[in-house]
N, C-alpha and C positions, 0 to 999 in steps of 0.2 A: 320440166317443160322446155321449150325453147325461146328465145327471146328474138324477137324479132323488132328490128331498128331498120326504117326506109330512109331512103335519100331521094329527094323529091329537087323540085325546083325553086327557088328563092321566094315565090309567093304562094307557096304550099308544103312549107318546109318540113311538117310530120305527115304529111302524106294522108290530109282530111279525105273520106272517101273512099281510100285503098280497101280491097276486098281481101282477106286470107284464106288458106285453106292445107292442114296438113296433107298429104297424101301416101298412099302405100299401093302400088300397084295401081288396080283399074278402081280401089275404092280413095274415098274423101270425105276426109273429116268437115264437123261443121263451118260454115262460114266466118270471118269474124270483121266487121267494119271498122275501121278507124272514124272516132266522131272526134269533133270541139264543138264548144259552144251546147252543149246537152243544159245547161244551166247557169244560174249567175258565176262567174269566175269559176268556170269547169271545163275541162277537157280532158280526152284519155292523156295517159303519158307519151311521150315521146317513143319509150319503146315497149313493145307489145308482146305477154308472155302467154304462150300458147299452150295447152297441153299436149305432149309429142308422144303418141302410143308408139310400142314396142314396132319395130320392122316399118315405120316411116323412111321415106325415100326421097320427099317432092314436097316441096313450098310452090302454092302457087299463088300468084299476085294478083289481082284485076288493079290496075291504076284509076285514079278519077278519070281521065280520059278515054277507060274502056278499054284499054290496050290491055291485053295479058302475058305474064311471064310466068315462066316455070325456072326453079330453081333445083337442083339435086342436093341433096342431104347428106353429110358424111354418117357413118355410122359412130354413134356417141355423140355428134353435136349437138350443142346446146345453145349457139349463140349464129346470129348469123346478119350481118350488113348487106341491107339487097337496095341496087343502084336501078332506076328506070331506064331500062335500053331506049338508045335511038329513037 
């Protein structure tokens, strides 16, 4: 899989809200949301492990803010630090 860790801003520091998405070409794998608070002292983890099918190329991000980014994939990666642009 891939691991994926956001860098957010000081009052949303695991990036509650963030939307994921593998990609390969013109197709895209499922969704995947960042929650906390799902129940009593619960949250996802900090970093988020994705299933990365074979000929993936593209991480894409939606921020809580709606903003989106696209990220490029090395081939073989398995880990990846994505920072919210500008």
């Amino acid at each position: 899989g891939l691991r994926v860790r956001l860098q957010v801003e000081a009052r949303n520091p695991f990036g509650a809200g963030a939307q994921l998405r593998i990609g390969s070409g013109t197709s895209q794998g499922p969704t995947r949301e960042v929650h906390v608070g799902g129940g009593y002292w619960s949250m996802d983890a900090a970093t988020t492990v994705m299933a990365l099918p074979e000929g993936a190329t593209t991480l894409w991000v939606r921020w809580p803010n709606g903003a989106t980014q696209t990220v490029s994939l090395a081939p073989g990666q398995h880990a990846i630090t994505v920072s919210k642009s500008p």
